[in-house]
C-alpha positions as CSV (number, residue, x, y, z in Angstrom):
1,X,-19.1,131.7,208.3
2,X,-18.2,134.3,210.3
3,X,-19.2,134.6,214.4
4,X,-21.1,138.0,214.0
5,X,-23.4,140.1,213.0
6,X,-22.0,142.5,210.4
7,X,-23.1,146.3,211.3
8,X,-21.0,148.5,208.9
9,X,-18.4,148.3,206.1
10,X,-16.1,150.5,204.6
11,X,-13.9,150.6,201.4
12,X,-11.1,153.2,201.1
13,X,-7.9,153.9,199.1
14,X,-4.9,153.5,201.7
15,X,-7.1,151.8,204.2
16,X,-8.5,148.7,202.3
17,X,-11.9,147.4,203.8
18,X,-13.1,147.4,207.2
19,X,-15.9,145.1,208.0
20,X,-17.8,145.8,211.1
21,X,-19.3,143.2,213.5
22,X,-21.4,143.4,216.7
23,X,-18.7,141.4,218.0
24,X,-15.5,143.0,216.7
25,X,-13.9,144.2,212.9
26,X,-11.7,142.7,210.5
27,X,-9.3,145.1,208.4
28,X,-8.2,143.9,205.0
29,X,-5.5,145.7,203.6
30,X,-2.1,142.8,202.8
31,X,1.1,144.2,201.8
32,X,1.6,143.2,198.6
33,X,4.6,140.9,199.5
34,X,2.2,138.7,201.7
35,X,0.0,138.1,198.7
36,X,-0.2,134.4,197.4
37,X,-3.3,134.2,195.1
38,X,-4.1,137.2,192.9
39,X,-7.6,137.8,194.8
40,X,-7.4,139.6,198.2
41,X,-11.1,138.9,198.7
42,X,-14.4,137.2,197.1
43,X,-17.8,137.9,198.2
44,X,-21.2,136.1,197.3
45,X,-24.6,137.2,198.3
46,X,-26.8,133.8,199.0
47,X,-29.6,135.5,197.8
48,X,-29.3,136.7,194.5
49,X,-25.8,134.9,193.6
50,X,-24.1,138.3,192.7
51,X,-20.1,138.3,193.9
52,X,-17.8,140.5,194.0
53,X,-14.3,140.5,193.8
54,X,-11.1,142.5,195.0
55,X,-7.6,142.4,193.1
56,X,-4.5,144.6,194.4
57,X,-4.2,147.7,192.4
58,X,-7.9,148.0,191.9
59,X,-10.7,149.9,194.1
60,X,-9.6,149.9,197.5
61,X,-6.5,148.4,197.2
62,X,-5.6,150.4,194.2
63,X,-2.4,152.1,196.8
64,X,1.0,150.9,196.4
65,X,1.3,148.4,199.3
């Protein structure tokens, strides 16, 4: 789903999550104004169905935005 090969990830209080491609990096960290569903992200491994998900105010979104 996504155009590259991802390299690297991060997950930090005040920064949100930084996913790094071989072809660029995506940054999630909304302000909490330009939320409109109470997930800011979802993740499934295909290989073992395990998921994951990220709320605001919890992990690395758990700053005031």
């Amino acid at each position: 789903m996504i155009s590259g090969t991802v390299v690297h990830t991060d997950e930090v209080t005040g920064i949100g999550q930084r996913i790094e491609l071989d072809n660029g990096s995506v940054v999630l960290h909304p302000p909490l104004a330009e939320l409109t569903e109470p997930d800011i992200a979802t993740l499934q491994c295909f290989t073992d169905r395990q998921w994951m998900c990220w709320r605001p105010g919890e992990d690395s979104f758990e700053d005031p935005v």
